[in-house]
N, C-alpha and C positions, 0 to 999 in steps of 0.2 A: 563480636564481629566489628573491623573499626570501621569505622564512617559509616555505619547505617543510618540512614536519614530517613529510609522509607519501611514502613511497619505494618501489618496486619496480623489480627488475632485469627484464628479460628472459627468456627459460629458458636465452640461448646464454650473458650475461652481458654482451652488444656494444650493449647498451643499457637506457635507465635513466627511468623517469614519476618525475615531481616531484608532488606538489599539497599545499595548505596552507590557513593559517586565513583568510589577507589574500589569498584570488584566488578567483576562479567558474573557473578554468579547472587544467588540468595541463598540465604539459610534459613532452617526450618529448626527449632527449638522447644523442649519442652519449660514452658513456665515454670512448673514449680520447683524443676531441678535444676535448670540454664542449660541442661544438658543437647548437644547437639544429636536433632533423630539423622536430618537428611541435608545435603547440600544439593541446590540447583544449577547445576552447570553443563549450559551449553553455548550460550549468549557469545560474542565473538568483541561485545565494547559493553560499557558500565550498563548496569542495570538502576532505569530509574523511578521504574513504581515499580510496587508486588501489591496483589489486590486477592483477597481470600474469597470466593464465591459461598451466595448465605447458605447453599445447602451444604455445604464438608466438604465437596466431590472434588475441584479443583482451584487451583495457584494460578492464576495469569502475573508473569512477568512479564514488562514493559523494558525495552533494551533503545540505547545509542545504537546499535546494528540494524535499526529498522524493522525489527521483527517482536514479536510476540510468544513468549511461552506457555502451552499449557500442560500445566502439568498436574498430574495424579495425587491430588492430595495429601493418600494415603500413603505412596509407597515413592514419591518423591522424583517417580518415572517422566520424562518425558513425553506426551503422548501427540500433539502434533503443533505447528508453529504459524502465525498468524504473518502477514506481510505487509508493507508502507514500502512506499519510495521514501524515508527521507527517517529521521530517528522519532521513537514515538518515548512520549512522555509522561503521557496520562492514560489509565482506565478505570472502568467501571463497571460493576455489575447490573443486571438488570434485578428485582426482587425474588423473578420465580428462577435465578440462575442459569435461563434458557439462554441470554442474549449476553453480546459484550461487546459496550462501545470504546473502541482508543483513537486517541486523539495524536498527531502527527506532526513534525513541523514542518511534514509536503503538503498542511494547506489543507489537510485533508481528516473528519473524523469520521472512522469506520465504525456499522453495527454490524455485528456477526451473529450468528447463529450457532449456539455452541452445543454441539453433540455427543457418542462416545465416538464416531465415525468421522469426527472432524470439527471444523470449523468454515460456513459457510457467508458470506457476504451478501447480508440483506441490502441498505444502506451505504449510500456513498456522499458525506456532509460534504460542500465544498465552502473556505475559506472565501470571502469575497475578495481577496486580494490576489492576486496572483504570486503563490510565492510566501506567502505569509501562514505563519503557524498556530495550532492551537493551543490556548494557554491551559484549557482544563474544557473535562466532559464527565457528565455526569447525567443520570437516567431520572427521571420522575418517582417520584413512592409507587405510581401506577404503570409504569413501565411504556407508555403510550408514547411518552414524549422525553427527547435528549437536550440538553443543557450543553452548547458551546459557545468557548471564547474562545475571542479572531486578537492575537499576540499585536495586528500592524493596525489595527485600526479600532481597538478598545470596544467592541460592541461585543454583545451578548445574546447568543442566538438560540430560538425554541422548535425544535422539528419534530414533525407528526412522524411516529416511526411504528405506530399502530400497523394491524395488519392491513388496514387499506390505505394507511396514509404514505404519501410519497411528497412530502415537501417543508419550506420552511415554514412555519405556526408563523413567528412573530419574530421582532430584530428589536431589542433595547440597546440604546447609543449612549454611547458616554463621551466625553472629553477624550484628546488619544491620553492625556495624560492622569486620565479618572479612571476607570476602571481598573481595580485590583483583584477583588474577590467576590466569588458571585456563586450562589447558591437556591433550590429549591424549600419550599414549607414544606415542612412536618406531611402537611395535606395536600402537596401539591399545587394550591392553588394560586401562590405567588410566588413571587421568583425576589431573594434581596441581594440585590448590590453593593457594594462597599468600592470607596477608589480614595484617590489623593486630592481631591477636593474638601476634606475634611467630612462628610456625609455618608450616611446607610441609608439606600434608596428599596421605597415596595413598591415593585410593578405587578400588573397585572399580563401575567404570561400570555393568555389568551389575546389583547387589544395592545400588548404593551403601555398602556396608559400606567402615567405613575401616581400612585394610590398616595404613599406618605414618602415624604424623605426626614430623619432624623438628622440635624445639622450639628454636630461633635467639634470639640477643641483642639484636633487633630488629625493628622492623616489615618485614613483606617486600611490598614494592611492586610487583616484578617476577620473572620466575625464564623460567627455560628448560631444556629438556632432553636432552643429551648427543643424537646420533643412536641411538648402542648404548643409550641408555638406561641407562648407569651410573652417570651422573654429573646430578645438579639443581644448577644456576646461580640463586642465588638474589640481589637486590638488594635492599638493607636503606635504611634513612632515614637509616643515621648515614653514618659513614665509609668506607663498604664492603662488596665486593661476596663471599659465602661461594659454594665449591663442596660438594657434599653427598656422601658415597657412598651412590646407592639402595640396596645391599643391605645393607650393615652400621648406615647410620644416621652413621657418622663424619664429620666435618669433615675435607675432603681439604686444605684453603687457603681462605686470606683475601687478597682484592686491595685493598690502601690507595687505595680511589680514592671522591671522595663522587658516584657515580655515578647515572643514573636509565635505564637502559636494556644491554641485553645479549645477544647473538646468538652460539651455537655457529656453527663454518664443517663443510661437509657432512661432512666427514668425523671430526670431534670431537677433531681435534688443535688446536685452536683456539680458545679463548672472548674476543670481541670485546667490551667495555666501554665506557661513553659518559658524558662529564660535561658537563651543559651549563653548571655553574657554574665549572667548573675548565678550559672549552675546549679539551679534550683527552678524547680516547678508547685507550685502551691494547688492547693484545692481549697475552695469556698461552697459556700450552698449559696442559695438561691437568696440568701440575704447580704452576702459579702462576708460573714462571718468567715475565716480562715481555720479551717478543717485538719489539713494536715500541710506538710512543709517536705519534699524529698531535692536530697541535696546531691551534685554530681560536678565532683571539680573536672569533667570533661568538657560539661556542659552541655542543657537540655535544646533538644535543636528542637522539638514537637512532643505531644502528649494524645495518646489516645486510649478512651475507657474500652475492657472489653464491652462486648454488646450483652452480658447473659452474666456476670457477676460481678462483685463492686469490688474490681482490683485497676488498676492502670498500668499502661506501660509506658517506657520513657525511648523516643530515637536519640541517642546523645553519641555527639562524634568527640570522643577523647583526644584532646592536644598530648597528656601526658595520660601515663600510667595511674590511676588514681583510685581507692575504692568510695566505691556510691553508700551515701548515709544518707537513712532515712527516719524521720522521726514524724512521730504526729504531735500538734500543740495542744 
């Protein structure tokens, strides 16, 4: 499919949603064949997330049209459409698949309530800007509480979306020009930052008080976070990609790779690396050691491990016609 940029597995692993900048539609694929089972087409402008829900049952697409698709899993159906003023760009599942928050650039990120009868509006997040959009949303491992960033004014926001909660937890601020990526622990119970300040920051969700900051050689783009939570993956602007150790602060390893994208495999023996200008993506373990090497003269835009077997897939937008070589060292 060309230009898929956005990817999700399945929760068995035996299948794979495509969607990207240049389609109104996804694609749904079988792994071990490449073969196409279903296409998702209803969208009316680009589709820019697809997000697999963990129990099997549905597909949420994220569209430029301002709407939400969900779709049947299994059989690829349309079954009903979620709504934004403005185009939505980001979602996320909740753990028990009951709930789904997306995120908007009207300023706005919604929790829904997701049924076979529909889709209902618990939660309505407002951007404190007026007008300003969100850059990314994301659910807690415990479902209680959402994870959004505000696009006009670099802050990073915690709201109680429990069943009795109605409001904002906590506001961590950055620089307008710091904040880049920003994610939840393994446990929940801190929330780390990364921005253009050269640093990976750990707050504590609850107080917003900031616990450690790791201060790095470079601007940090992307990061991720061990399963155990020991270790922060963080991706820098230059040459390469730093592993962190959460408790001491130490630099565990550095990957020579000029990377822009990075994904732990579930079990944290693994950190998977993505180059889309070098058309290759590496995997290392947990020492730096370099595991295997998959090559793609389209080049690798992202890399994500299934969650349930040790294979990876690659989002890679092909400039040319090219076949994908894959070796391991």
């Amino acid at each position: 499919m060309p230009g898929a940029l956005r990817t999700a597995f399945s929760p068995d692993g035996k299948r794979l949603a495509f969607a990207g900048l240049d389609t109104d539609a996804g694609v749904v694929v079988d792994v071990q064949s490449g073969k196409e089972i279903f296409s998702l087409e209803d969208h009316e402008d680009h589709v820019q997330d697809v997000d697999w829900s963990p129990d099997g049952r549905w597909i949420a697409t994220s569209s430029f049209d301002a709407t939400v698709g969900i779709w049947d899993a299994r059989t690829g159906d349309l079954r009903f459409s979620l709504f934004h003023d403005g185009p939505v760009g980001d979602a996320d599942w909740s753990s028990d698949s009951g709930r789904l928050v997306t995120g908007s650039s009207d300023g706005r990120a919604t929790v829904w309530e997701i049924t076979r009868a529909g889709g209902k509006r618990r939660f309505s997040l407002s951007a404190q800007d007026t007008g300003s959009g969100m850059r990314g949303v994301a659910f807690s491992p415990d479902g209680n509480r959402v994870l959004t960033g505000n696009a006009a004014i670099s802050t990073a926001k915690v709201w109680d979306v429990s069943h009795s909660g109605d409001a904002e937890w906590t506001n961590v601020r950055g620089d307008p020009s710091w904040l880049m990526s920003v994610a939840f622990s393994p446990s929940g119970r801190e929330l780390i930052a990364s921005g253009m300040d050269r640093s990976v920051a750990v707050w504590d969700p609850e107080t917003g008080e900031n616990i450690k900051t790791f201060e790095g050689n470079r601007s940090a783009l992307d990061l991720d976070v061990s399963p155990d939570g020991a270790l922060i993956a963080m991706m820098g602007d230059s040459d390469n990609a730093s592993v962190w150790d959460r408790a001491t602060g130490e630099e565990v390893f550095t990957a020579q790779l000029g990377g822009n994208a990075l994904d732990w495999n579930p079990d944290g023996r693994l950190l998977a690396i993505a180059s889309f200008e070098e058309g290759r993506a590496i995997i290392v373990d947990r020492s730096g050691q370099k595991v295997a090497v998959f090559s793609d003269a389209g080049g690798v835009a992202d890399v994500e491990f299934s969650r349930t077997v040790d294979c990876w897939q690659r989002r890679a937008t092909r400039r040319k016609s090219a076949p994908t070589r894959w070796h391991r060292d």
